[in-house]
Each structure stands twice: as structure tokens, then as C-alpha cells.
N, C-alpha and C positions, 0 to 999 in steps of 0.2 A: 292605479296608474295615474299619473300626472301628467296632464298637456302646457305644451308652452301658450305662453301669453302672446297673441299676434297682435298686432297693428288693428285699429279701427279706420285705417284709410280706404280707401276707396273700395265699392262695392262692386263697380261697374269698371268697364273701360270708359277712359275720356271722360270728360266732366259730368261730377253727378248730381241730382237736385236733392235739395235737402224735405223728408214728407215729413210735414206736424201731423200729429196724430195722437190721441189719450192712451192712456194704460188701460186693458179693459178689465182691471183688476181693483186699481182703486184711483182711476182718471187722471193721474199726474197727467201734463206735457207729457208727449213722448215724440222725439226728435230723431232720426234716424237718416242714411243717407240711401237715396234711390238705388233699387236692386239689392239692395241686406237681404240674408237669409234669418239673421239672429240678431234678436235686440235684447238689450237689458233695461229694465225702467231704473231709473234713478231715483226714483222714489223709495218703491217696495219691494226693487233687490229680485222682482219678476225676471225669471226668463222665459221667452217669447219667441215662438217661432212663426214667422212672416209666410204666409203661404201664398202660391200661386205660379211656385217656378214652371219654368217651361211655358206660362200658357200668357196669352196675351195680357200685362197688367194695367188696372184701369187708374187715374188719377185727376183730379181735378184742381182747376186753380182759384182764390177768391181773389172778386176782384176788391180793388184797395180805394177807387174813385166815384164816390158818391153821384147818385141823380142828377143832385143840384148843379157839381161841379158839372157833369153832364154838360146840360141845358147851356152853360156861360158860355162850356171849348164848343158847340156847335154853331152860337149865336155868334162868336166871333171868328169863328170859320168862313159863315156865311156870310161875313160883312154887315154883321149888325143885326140882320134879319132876326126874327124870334119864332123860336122852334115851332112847328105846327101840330106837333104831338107831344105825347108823354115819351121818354124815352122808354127803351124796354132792353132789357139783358139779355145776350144771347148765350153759351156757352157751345164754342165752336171745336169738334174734334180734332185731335193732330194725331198722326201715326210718330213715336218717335222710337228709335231704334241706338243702341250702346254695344258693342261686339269689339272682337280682335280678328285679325286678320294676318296670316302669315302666307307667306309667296314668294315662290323663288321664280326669281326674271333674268332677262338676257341685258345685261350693259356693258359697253365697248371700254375696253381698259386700255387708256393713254400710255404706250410705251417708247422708248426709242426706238427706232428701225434698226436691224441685224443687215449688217454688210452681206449681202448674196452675190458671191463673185458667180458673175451669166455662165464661166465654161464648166461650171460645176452642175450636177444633176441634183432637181428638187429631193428634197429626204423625205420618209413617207409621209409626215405630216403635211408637208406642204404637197404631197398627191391629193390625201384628202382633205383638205381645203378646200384647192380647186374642185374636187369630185360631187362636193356639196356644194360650191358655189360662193365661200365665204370669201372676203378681201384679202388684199394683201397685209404682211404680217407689219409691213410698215402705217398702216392705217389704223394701230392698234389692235388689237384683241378683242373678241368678246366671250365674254364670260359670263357662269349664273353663280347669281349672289342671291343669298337666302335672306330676307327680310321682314319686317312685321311693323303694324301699327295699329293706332285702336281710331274707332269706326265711332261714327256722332253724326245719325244725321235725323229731322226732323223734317214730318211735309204735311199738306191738307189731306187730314183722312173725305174729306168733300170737295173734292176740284170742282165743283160747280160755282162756287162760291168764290172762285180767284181771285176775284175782282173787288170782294168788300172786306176780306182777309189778308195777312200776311201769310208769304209760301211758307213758312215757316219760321218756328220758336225764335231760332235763331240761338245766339250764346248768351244765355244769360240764367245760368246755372245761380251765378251767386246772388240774384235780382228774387227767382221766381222761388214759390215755397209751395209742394205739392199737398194734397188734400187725400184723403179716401174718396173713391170718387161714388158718390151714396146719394142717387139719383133726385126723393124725395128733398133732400137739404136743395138740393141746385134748384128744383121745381118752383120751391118755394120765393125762389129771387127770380126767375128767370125762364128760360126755356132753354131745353136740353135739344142740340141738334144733331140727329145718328150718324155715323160716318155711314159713306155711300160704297168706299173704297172695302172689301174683304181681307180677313189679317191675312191670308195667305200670298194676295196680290200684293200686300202692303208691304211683307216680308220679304219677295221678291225684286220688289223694288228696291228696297232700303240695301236689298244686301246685292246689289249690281253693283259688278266689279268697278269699280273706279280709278284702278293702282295706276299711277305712270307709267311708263314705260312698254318693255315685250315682257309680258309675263307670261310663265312658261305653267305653273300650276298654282293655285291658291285655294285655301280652304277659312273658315272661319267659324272661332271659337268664345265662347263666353257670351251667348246671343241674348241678347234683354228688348222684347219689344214692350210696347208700353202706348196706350191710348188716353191723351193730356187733354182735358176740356179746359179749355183757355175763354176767359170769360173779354167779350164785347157788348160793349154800348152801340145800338143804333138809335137814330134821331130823328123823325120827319123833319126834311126840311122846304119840300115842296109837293105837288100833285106826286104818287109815286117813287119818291126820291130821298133817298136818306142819308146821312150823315154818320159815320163810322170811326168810333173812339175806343181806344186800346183801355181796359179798364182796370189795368193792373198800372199803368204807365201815365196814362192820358194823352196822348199822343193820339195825331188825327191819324186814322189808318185809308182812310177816302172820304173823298169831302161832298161830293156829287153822286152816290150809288145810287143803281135802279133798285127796287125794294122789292121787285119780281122775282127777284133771284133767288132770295129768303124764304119767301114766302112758300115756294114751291117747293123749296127744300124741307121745311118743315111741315107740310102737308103730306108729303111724303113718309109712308110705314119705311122706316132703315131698320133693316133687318141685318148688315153687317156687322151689329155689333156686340151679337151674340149673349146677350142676356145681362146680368146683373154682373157687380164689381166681382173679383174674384182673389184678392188683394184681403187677407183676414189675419187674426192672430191665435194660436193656441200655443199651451203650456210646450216649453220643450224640456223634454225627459227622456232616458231612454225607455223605449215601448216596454222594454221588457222587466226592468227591475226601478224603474222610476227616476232613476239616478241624475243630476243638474248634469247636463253638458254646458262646459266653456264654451262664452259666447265668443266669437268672430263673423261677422258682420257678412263678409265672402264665403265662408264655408260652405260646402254642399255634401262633406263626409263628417260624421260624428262619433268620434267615440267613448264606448262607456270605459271611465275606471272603475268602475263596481264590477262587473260581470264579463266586461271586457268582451264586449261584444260590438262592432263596427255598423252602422245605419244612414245608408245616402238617402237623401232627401230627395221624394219622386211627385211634385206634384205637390199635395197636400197632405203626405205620408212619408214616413220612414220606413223605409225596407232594408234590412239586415242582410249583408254584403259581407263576401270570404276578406280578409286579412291578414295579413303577418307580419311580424316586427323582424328582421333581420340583426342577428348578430353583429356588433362590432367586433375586429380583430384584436388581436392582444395588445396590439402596438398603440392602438385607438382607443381602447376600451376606458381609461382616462378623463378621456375628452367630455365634454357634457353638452356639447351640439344636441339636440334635438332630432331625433331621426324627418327625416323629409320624404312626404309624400311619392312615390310612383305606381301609374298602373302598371300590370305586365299581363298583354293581349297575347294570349293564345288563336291559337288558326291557320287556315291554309292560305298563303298570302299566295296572291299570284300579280302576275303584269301582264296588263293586254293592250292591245292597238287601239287607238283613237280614231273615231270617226273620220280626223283629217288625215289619215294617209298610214304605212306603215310604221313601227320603231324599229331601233338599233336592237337585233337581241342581245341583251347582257347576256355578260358571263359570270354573275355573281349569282349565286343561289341565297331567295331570300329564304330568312330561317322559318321555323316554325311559332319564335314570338317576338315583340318587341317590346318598349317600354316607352311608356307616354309622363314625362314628370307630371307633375296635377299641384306642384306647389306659385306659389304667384310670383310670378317674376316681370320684371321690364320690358324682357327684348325675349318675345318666344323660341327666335332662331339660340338662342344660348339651351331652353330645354329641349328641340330636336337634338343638337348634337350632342346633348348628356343622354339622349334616348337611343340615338345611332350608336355611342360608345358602347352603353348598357347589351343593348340587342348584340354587339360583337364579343364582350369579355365578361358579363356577367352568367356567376355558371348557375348549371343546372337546379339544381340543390343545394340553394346557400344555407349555410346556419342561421335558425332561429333564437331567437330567447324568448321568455316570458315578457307578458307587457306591461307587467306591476311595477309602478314608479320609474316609466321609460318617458322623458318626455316626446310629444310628438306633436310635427309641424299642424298647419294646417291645410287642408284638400280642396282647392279650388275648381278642379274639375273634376264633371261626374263621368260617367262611364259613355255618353253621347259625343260629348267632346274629349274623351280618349280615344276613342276611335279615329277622329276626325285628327288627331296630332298624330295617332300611331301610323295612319297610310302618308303622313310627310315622312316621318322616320322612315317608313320603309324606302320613299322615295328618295332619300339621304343615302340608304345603301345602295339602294339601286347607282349612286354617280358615282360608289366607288371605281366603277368600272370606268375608265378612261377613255374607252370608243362610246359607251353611251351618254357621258357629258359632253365628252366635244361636240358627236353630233347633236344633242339638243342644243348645247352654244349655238352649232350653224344653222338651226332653224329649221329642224325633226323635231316633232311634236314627243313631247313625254308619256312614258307610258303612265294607262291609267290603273293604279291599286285599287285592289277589292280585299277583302279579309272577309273569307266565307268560317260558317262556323264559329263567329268570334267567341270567346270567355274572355274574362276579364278576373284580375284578381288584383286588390289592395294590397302592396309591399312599402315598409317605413324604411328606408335606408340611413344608416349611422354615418354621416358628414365628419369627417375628423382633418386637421391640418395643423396650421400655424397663424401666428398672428397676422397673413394677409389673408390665406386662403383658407378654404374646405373641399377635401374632394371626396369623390366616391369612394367608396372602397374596392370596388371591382378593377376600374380602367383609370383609377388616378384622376377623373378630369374635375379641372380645378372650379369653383364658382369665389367670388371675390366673398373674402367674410365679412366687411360691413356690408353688404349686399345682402347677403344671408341674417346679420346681427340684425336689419334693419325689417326684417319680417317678423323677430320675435317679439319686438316690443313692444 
């Protein structure tokens, strides 16, 4: 079997850092961008698989501003004064966090007003309107719109420290160049200071909702956290008192700090930060028959053309996962699309009430599975509605084929974040229903989906069309083909 060639763009959502790092085969450079699953070295033609999905990655940054220069940016900070210590390197922890984000919210849609002659009687909508309380039809509409975006944000894994730090990285993906983060090396220049903050609090944090608006439900997919030891210069420059230099930059970060604050911080056993790097490399192969898997950079599903056996990446492991290639039709069969990724969630979906009050009971009966795409796209709201489509007109028991020289996309999401996109799909059928969109429009809370029972199974779908588009084969729905053309290459 044969895989298509995909893109080496981006690993992550939102801007990503590029990690220097050696071949641990035969030490070339090896340059990769933050969050890859799959590297290949340029040298020795290695492929490599980056381990530590799922789990907090650690990284470190060197600094680029010498001692010397030190001493000069504090002495003329201080007005001349000359330093009253040695400088000394700290390496300060940051929590940084990379995800997507899809959420469907409530926004008011600007319409003209409808002439309502007064001796005429409201029509049922405009009963329930008022029965929920929404405005008039002249004030506009409001409506839910389905939306996404990708998430970037960076903070002090040590807020004690506020004061002699920057709150954060900030943007400078194309400035900063990540390291392994390999404790002994940092020791060696400096001192390593433990985050105080817990990944799990850290995690909570970072992924507090932020969306504008009324948002009515949001989930979030493609989660990367990652712990960045960003190297500082501090300076005595008086009794107590030190002088704070950005040491990738040079840049004064505080000109006046108390050096109590440090102090104590480093004195302190930090126990948050759970042990040694966990960011490593081994051979990728399939487990079972040795065979090179195509490298792609984002993947998290791999398959062998040898033995033809499917393996998501769990951790620091490959675990072998059901799949199936899906037939194209006669009329398609032609085409030479690459089949494209989807899961398809078996289970008992159900919808229940939310803490804030009751819902609308739909009248749509949700089915028994749906389908979450797992291929990499822009705008997530495009693969629920190919999933909403899928879960209505995709049948039972499609035809298969063999998977010998089929090309096939690549898998960007594992079976954690299928889930996490199949309860939007479900909540996509759920607005079929007309009385239960309007009222969450007016401001009835959504029901909340659960998927008890889940399974999950790997399906390749055959994209077939014309020179603008590719659609499914089940429901027709279209995806633009440079859109599509622009992930193979």
C-alpha cells in the first residue's frame, strides 16, 4: 500500500517553535517544529518517532547573551553604578499551551424589520418569542453559529516570581529555538527553577474559556501542553537587589528587584514538575513487521503497507487499532484522491439537562453512531458538518476494498479527540430540530452529550469530484480541492 505525501506544515495549532536537536543515530542537526509526532533526519534518511504525546512536554531555551555583555546592560541600567556580584543564570519555567477550539454561540443577526400590521394576530413564532423572552423581530435575530479557532497561550509556571519575570513568552515563535530540555546541560550554566504551578492546574487554566461572545457549548481539540525553561540573567546591584536581563534578547526585564523572591524560590523542593524530560526519540517502524512508515510531522495514526495493519500512537507506544479502506463507487473509482481519514463512534448517545435549568426535548432521535473526520483542516466547523452529513446518509455497511496501493490521507486526530468532535456532531443533530435551536437562540441552555459505551473504528473515505471540488461519496458534501490538493503535498 502506498500513502500520500502530506504537508510538513504545522504541528501544532497557532504558531509553533522550531526544537534543534541531534540525530541520535549519527548526530546530524535535527530541526523539527514543536509538537511533531515524526521526524526524518536529513542526514541518515532515519526515521524517528518523537515520544511523549499526551503528556506534559518539557523544553528548554539557551541563552544567546553572554556574562560579560551582562555586567555592561546592568551597569548602564543602573546609571553607571558597577555590578556588585557575579551575575548568575537562572532558567525560569513557563506553562505553554497550543490546541483548537470549536464552539457554537449566540450572535444577533442584522435584518430588516417585517411590516407587522397591529390588527393581525402574532404567528406561532412570534408566541414563542415572547414565551421565552427574546426581542422583537425588528432588533434583529439571534442565531447559533458554529465556529473555531486555534488557542496559543503562555504564563509563569511560578507566579511568585511576577515581579522579576515576563507573564509570558509572548510571540516569538520565529525569534525563540527550543532545546531538549536535559536538566544536567542547564545545571551546568545556571540554575534550574521548578514550576510551583501543577500540570493539571496549569491545564485548567490555559484552557479557560476565553471565546467572545454568548457561547452556547465549546470543546477543545489537538491539546499540546509543554513546559519552556527560558533562560534570565540576574545582577546584584545593591544590598538585596537585583537587576533582571532577558538572556535570549538583552533586554532589561526589572531594573530594581528584591532578590528575596528568588531566593526562596529556589530553596524551595518544586515537586510540580514531575520528574525528568519526557520528550525522547526511537526508531518508527511498524511493531509488527518492521516496515518504514511515511513520515508526517502531525500524524497520530500510522499505517503499514507491508502487513497492512493500522497503529495510533499512545504515549510512548504504538497500539494497533481496527480500520478499513472504503470502496469508491464506479463513477469515482477513476479518480486518484487519496482516501481521507474518518473515525466512526459507535454507542449509546444520549442528551440530558444541564445544571442551569431544563432543555427543549428534541424530537430528533440521535442515532447509534457518528463520524468525527481526523484529517487536518482550517476551519473545524467544515469537519462537524461533513460528520453531521456522514452520521445522516452514510450506510450501514459500506463496501470495502483491499488496502494494497490505495493511497491514504493522513490522521490527525486520535481516538480522545474523536470523541471530543463526535459529541459536537451529535450536537449538530440535535439543532436539526427547529424548536430546539430556536430555543437555545433565546437563551435555554444546551443539552449536554455523553457517548456511554463508546468504540471507535478507523474508516479511509474515497473524495472523488471535479476540478473545484471533492465530495464524499455517501451525502455529496463538497470540500474545496485545492483545499484538499493542499494537504497532499
Amino acid at each position: 500500500m502506498t500513502t500520500a505525501a502530506l504537508p510538513r506544515g504545522r504541528a501544532v495549532a497557532g504558531a509553533a517553535f522550531v526544537v534543534a536537536s541531534t540525530c541520535p543515530r549519527c548526530a546530524a542537526p535535527l530541526d523539527f517544529a514543536e509538537g511533531s509526532n515524526a521526524v526524518r533526519c536529513a542526514h541518515c534518511a532515519t526515521v524517528l518517532l518523537v515520544t511523549g504525546r499526551r503528556r506534559v512536554l518539557r523544553w528548554a531555551v539557551r541563552p544567546r547573551v553572554a556574562a560579560v555583555e551582562v555586567r555592561k546592560l546592568a551597569s548602564f541600567a543602573s546609571g553607571g553604578a558597577a555590578a556588585r556580584g557575579a551575575p548568575r543564570l537562572v532558567f525560569v519555567p513557563y506553562y505553554r499551551l497550543t490546541a483548537e477550539e470549536l464552539f457554537w454561540q449566540r450572535e444577533r443577526v442584522s435584518r430588516a424589520p417585517r411590516a407587522v400590521d397591529p390588527e393581525q394576530p402574532p404567528d406561532e413564532s412570534g408566541r414563542l418569542l415572547r414565551a421565552l423572552g427574546g426581542g422583537s423581530r425588528a432588533d434583529g435575530e439571534v442565531e447559533l453559529q458554529l465556529a473555531s479557532r486555534a488557542i496559543e497561550r503562555s504564563f509563569l509556571a511560578c507566579p511568585e516570581i511576577a515581579g522579576l519575570a515576563t507573564w509570558s513568552l509572548g510571540v516569538r515563535t520565529g525569534v525563540l529555538r527550543l532545546e531538549l530540555f536535559e536538566r544536567d546541560t542547564l545545571e551546568r550554566d545556571g540554575v534550574v527553577v521548578e514550576p510551583t504551578v501543577a500540570a493539571d492546574a496549569a491545564l485548567a487554566r490555559a484552557l479557560a474559556p476565553q471565546v467572545p461572545g454568548d457561547t452556547v457549548q465549546r470543546d477543545v481539540l489537538r491539546v499540546v501542553l509543554s513546559l519552556v525553561w527560558f533562560p534570565l540573567w540576574t545582577v546584584p546591584t545593591a544590598a538585596r537587589r537585583i537587576a533582571v536581563i532577558d538572556a535570549v534578547t538583552g533586554s532589561m526585564v526589572a531594573r530594581d528587584a528584591d532578590a528575596a523572591e528568588i531566593d526562596a524560590l529556589l530553596a524551595r523542593d518544586g515537586a510540580a514538575s514531575g520528574g525528568t524530560h519526557v520528550v525522547g526519540f526511537r526508531p518508527l517502524c511498524c511493531p509488527n513487521c518492521g516496515w518504514d512508515f511515511t513520515v508526517r510531522a502531525a500524524d497520530v495514526v500510522f499505517h503499514c503497507g507491508s502487513c497492512e495493519r493500522t497503529w495510533e500512537l499512545r504515549g510512548e507506544d504504538l497500539e494497533q487499532i481496527a480500520s478499513d479502506v472504503v470502496a469508491p463507487t464506479a463513477a469515482d473509482a477513476s479518480d486518484a484522491m487519496p482516501r481521507l481519514p474518518i473515525w466512526e463512534v459507535r454507542g449509546a448517545l444520549r442528551a440530558s439537562a444541564r445544571d442551569r435549568g431544563p432543555v427543549v426535548a428534541p424530537r430528533v432521535t440521535l442515532p447509534e453512531r457518528v463520524f468525527a473526520p481526523a484529517f487536518a483542516w482550517r476551519k473545524l466547523g467544515h469537519l462537524c458538518d461533513l460528520g453531521a452529513r456522514l452520521a445522516r446518509g452514510a450506510p450501514a455497511a459500506p463496501e470495502l476494498e483491499p488496502a494494497k496501493d490505495v493511497p491514504l490521507a493522513g490522521c490527525t486526530l486520535d481516538r480522545e479527540d474523536a470523541l471530543v468532535l463526535a459529541r459536537m456532531v451529535a450536537l449538530s443533530l440535535l439543532l436539526d430540530d427547529g424548536n430546539v435551536r430556536f430555543a437555545i437562540a433565546r437563551g435555554r441552555p444546551a443539552p449536554e452529550i455523553a457517548i456511554d459505551d463508546a468504540a471507535t473504528r478507523l474508516v479511509w473515505l474515497p473524495f472523488a469530484g471535479d476540478a473545484y471540488s471533492v465530495r464524499d461519496p455517501f451525502t455529496g458534501y463538497a470540500l474545496p480541492r485545492r483545499g484538499v490538493e493542499e494537504l497532499l503535498r
